[in-house]
N, CA, C and O atoms as a printed pandas DataFrame, in Angstrom:
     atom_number atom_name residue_name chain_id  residue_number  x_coord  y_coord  z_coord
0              1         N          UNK        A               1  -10.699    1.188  -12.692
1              2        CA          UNK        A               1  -11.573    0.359  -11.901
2              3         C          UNK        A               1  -10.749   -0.471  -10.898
3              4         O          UNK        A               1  -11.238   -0.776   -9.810
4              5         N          UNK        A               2   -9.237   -0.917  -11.330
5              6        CA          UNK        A               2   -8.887   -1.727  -10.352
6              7         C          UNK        A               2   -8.339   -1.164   -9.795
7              8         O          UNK        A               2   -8.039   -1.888   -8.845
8              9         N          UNK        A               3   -7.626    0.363   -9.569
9             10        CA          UNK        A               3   -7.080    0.910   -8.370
10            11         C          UNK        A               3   -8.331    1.531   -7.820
11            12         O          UNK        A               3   -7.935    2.054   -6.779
12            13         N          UNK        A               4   -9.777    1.800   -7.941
13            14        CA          UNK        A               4  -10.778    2.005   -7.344
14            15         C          UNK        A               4  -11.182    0.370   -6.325
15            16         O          UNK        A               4  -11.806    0.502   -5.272
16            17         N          UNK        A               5  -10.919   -0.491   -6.612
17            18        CA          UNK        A               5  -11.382   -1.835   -6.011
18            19         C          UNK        A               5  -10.489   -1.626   -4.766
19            20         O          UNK        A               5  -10.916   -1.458   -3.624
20            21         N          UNK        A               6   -8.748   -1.668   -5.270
21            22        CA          UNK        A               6   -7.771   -1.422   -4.102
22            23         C          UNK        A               6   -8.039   -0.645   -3.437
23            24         O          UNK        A               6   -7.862   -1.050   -2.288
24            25         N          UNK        A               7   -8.638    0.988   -3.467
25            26        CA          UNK        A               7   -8.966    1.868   -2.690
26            27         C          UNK        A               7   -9.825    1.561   -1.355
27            28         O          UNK        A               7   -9.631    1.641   -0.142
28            29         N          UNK        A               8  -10.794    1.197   -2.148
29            30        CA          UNK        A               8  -12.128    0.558   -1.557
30            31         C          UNK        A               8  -11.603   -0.444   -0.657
31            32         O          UNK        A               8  -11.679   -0.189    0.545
32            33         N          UNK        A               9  -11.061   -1.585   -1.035
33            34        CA          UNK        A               9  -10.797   -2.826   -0.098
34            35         C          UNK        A               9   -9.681   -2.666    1.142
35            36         O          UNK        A               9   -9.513   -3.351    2.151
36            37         N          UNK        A              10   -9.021   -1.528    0.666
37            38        CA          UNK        A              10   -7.999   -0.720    1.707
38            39         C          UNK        A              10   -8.692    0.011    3.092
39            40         O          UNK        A              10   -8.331    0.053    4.269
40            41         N          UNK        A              11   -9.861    0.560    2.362
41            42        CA          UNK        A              11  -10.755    1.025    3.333
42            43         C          UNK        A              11  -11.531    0.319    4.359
43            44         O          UNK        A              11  -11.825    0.787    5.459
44            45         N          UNK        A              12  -11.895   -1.057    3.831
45            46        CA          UNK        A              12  -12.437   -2.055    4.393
46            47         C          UNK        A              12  -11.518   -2.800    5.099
47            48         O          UNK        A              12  -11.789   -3.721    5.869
48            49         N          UNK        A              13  -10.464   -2.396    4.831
49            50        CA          UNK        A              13   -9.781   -3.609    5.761
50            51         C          UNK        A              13   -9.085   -2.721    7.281
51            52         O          UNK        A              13   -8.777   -3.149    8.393
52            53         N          UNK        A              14   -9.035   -1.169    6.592
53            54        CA          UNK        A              14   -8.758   -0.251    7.829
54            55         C          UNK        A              14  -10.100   -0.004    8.872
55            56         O          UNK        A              14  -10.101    0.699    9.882
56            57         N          UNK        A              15  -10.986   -0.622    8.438
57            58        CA          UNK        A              15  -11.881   -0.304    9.226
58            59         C          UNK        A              15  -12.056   -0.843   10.789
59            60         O          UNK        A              15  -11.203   -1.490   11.397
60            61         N          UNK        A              16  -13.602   -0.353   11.404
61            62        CA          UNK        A              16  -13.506   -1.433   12.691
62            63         C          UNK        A              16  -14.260   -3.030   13.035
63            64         O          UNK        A              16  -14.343   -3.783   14.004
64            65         N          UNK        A              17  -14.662   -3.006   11.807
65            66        CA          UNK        A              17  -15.345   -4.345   11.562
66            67         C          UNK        A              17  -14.402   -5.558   12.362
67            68         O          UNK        A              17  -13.174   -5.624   12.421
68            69         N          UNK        A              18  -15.199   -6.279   12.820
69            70        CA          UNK        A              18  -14.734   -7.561   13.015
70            71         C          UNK        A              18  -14.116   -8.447   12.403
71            72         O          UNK        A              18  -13.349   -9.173   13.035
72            73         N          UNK        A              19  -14.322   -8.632   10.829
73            74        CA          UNK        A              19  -13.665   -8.975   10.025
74            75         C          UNK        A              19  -11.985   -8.697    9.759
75            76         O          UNK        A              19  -11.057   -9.491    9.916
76            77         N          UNK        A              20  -11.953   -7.284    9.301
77            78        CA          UNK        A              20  -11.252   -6.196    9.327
78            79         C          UNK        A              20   -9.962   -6.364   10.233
79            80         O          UNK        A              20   -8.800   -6.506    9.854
80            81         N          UNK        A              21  -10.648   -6.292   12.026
81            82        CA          UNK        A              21   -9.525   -6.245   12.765
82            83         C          UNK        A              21   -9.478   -7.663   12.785
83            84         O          UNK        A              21   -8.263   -7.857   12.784
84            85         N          UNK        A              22  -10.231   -9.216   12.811
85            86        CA          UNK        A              22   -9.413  -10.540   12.426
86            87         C          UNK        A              22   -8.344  -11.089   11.244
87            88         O          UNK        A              22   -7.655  -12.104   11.137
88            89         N          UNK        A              23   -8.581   -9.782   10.334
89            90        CA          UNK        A              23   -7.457  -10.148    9.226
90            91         C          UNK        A              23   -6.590   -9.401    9.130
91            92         O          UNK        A              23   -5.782   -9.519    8.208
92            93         N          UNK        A              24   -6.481   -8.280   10.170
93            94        CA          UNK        A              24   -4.945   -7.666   10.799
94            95         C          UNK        A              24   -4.744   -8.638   11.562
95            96         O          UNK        A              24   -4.317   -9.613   10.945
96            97         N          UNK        A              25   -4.836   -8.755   12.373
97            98        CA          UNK        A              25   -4.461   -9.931   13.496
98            99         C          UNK        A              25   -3.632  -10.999   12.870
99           100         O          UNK        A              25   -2.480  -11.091   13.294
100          101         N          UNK        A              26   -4.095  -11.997   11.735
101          102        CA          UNK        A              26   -3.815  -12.612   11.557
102          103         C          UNK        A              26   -2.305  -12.206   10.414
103          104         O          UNK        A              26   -1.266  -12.844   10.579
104          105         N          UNK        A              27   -2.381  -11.266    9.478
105          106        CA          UNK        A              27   -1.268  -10.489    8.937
106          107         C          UNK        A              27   -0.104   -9.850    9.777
107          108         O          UNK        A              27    0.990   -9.611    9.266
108          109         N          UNK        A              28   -0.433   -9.552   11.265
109          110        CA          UNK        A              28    0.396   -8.780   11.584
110          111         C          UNK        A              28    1.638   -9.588   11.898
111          112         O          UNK        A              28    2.772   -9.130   11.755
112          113         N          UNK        A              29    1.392  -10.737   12.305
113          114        CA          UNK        A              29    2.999  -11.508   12.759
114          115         C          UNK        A              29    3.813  -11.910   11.136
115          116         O          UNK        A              29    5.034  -12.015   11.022
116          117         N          UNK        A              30    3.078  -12.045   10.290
117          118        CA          UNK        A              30    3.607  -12.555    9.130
118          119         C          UNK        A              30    4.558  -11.152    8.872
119          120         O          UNK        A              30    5.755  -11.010    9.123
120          121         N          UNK        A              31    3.645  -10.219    8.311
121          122        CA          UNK        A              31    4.639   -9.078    8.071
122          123         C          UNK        A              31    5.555   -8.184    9.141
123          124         O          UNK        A              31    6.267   -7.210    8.898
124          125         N          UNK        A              32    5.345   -8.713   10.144
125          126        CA          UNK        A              32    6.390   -8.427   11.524
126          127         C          UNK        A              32    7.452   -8.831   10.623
127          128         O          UNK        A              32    8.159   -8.073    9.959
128          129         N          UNK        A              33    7.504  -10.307   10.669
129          130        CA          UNK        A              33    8.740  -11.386   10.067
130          131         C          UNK        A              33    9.454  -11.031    9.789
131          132         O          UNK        A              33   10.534  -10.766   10.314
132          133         N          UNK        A              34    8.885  -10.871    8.465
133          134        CA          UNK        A              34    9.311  -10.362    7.090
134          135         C          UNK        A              34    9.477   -9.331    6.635
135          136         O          UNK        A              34    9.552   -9.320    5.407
136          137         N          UNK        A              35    9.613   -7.983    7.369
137          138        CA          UNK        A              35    9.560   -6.809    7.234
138          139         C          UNK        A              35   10.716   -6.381    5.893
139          140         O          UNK        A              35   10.645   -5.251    5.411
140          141         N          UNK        A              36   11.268   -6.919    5.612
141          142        CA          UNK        A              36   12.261   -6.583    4.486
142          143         C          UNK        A              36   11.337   -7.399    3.302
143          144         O          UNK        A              36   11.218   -6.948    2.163
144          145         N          UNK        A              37   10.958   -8.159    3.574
145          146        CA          UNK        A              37   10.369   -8.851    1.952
146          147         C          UNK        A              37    9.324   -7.933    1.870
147          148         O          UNK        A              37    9.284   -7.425    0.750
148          149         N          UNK        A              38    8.217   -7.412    2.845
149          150        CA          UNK        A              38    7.338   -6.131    2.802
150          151         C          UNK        A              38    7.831   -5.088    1.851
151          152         O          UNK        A              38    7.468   -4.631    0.767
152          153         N          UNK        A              39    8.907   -4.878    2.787
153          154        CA          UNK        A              39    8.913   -3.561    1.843
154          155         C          UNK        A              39    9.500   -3.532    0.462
155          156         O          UNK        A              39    9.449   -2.548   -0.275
156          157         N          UNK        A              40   10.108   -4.773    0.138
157          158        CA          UNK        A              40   10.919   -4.895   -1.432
158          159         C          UNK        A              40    9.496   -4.157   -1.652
159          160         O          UNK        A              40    9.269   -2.977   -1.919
160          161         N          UNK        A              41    8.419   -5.486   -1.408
161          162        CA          UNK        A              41    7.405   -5.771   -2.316
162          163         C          UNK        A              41    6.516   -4.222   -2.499
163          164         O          UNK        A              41    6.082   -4.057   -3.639
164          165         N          UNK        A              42    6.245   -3.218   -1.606
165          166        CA          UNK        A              42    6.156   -2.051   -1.649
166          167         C          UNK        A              42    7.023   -1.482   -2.462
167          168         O          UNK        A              42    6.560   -0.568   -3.145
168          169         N          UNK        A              43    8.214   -1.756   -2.611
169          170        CA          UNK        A              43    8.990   -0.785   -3.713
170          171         C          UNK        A              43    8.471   -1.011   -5.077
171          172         O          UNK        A              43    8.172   -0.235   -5.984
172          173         N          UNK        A              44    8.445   -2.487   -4.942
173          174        CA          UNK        A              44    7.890   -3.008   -6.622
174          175         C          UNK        A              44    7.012   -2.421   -6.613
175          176         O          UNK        A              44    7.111   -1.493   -7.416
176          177         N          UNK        A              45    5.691   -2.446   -5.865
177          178        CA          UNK        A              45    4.275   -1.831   -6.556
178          179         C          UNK        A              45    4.395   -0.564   -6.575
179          180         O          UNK        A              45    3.858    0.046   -7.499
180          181         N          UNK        A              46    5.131    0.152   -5.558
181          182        CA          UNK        A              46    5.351    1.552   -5.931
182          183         C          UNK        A              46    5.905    2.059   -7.782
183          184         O          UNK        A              46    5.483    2.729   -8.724
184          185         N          UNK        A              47    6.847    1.377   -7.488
185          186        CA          UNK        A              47    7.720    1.459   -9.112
186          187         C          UNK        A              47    6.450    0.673   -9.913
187          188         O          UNK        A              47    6.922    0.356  -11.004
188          189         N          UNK        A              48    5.774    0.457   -9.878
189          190        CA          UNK        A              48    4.717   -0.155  -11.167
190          191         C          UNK        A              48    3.471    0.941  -11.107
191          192         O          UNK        A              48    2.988    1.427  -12.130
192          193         N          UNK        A              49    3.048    1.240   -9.860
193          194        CA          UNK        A              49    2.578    2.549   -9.947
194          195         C          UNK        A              49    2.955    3.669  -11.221
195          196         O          UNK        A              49    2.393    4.030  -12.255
196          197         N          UNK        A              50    4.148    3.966  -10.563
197          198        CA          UNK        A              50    4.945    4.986  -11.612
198          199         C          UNK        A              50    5.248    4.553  -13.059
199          200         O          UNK        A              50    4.976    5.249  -14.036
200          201         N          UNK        A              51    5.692    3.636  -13.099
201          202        CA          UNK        A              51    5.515    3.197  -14.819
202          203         C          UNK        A              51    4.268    3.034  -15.900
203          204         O          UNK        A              51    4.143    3.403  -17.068
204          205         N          UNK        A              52    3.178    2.131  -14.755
205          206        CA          UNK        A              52    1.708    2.480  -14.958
206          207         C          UNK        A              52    0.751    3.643  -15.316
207          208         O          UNK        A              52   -0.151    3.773  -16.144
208          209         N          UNK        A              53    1.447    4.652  -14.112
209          210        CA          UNK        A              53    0.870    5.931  -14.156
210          211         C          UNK        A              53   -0.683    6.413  -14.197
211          212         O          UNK        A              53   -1.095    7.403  -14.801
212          213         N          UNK        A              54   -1.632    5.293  -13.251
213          214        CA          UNK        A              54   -3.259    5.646  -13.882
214          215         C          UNK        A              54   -4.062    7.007  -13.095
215          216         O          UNK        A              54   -5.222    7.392  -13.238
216          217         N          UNK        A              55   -2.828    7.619  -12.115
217          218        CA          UNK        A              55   -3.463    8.909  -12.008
218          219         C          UNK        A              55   -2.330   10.241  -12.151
219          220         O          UNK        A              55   -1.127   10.046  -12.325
220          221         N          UNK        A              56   -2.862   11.417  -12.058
221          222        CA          UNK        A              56   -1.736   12.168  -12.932
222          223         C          UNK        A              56   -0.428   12.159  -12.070
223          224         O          UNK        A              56    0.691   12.000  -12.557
224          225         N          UNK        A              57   -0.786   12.419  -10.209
225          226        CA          UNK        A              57    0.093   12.706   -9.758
226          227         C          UNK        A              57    1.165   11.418   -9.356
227          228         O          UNK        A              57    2.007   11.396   -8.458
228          229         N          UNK        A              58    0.800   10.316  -10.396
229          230        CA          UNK        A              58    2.373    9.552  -10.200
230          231         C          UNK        A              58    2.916    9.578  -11.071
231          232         O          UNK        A              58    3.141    8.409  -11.383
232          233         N          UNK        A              59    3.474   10.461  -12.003
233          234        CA          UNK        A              59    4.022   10.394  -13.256
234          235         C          UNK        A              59    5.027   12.168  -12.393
235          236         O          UNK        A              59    5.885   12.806  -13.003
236          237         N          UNK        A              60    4.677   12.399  -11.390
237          238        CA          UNK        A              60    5.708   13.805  -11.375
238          239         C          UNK        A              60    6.148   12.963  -10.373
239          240         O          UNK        A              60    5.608   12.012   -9.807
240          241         N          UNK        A              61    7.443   13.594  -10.235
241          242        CA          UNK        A              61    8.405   13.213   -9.285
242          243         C          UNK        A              61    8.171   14.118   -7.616
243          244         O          UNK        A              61    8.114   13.374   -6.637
244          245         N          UNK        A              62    8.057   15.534   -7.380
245          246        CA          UNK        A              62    8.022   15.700   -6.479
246          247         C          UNK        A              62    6.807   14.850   -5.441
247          248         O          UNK        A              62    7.149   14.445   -4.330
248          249         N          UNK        A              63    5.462   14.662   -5.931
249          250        CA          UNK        A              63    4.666   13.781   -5.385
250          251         C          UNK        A              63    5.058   12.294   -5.260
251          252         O          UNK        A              63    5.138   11.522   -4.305
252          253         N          UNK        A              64    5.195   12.224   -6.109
253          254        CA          UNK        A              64    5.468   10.320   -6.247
254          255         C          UNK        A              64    6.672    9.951   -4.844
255          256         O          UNK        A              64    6.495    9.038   -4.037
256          257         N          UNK        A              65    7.984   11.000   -4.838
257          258        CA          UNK        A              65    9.109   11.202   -3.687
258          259         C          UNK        A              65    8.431   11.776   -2.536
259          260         O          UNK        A              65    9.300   11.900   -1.673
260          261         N          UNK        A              66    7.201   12.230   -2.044
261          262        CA          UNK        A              66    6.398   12.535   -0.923
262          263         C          UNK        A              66    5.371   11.411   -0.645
263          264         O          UNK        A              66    4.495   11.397    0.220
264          265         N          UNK        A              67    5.637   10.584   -1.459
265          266        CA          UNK        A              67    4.465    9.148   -1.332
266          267         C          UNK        A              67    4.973    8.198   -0.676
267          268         O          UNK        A              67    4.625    7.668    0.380
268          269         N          UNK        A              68    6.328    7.900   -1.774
269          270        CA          UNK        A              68    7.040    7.257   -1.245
270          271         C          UNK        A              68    8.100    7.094    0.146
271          272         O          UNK        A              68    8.448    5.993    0.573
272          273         N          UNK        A              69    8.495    8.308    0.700
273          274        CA          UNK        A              69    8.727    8.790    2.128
274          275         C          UNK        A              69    7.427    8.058    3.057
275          276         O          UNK        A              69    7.503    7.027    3.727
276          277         N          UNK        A              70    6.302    8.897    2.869
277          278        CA          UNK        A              70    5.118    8.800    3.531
278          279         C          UNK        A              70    4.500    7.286    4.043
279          280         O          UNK        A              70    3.893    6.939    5.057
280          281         N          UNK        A              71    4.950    6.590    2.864
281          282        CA          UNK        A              71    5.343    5.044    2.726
282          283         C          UNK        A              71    5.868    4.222    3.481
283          284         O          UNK        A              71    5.381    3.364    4.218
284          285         N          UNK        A              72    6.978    4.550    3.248
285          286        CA          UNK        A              72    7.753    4.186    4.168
286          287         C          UNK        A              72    8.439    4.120    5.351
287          288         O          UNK        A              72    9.166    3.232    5.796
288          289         N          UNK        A              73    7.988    5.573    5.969
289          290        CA          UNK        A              73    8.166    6.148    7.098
290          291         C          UNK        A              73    7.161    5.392    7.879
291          292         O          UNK        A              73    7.440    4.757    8.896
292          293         N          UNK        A              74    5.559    5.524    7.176
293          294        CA          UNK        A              74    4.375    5.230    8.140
294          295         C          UNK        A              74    4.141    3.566    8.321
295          296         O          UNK        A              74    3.244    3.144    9.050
């Protein structure tokens, strides 16, 4: 249920709502900044992902290493 909430609220916040694009706006200079504390913090949830494991394909390595690229590249 709670990586279904994250899904969901990920979606809502990529959207074109007004809301949506005022709370990029307001995120985007922060994580400009800070672009290294970003991405620790992406490594951590990535790595808790994988220890977690609540869907199958983060428990294999070739996916989880195509996520994490995908991640971080994008």
């Amino acid at each position: 249920m709670l990586l279904g909430l994250l899904i969901v609220s990920g979606a809502w916040l990529a959207g074109p709502a007004r809301w949506a694009v005022a709370a990029r706006r307001f995120a985007a200079p922060v994580l400009r900044g800070h672009a290294g504390l970003v991405r620790a913090g992406l490594g951590v949830l990535i790595l808790l992902l994988v220890l977690w494991g609540p869907v199958p394909w983060s428990t294999k390595t070739i996916p989880i290493l195509a996520f994490t690229v995908s991640v971080f590249v994008g």
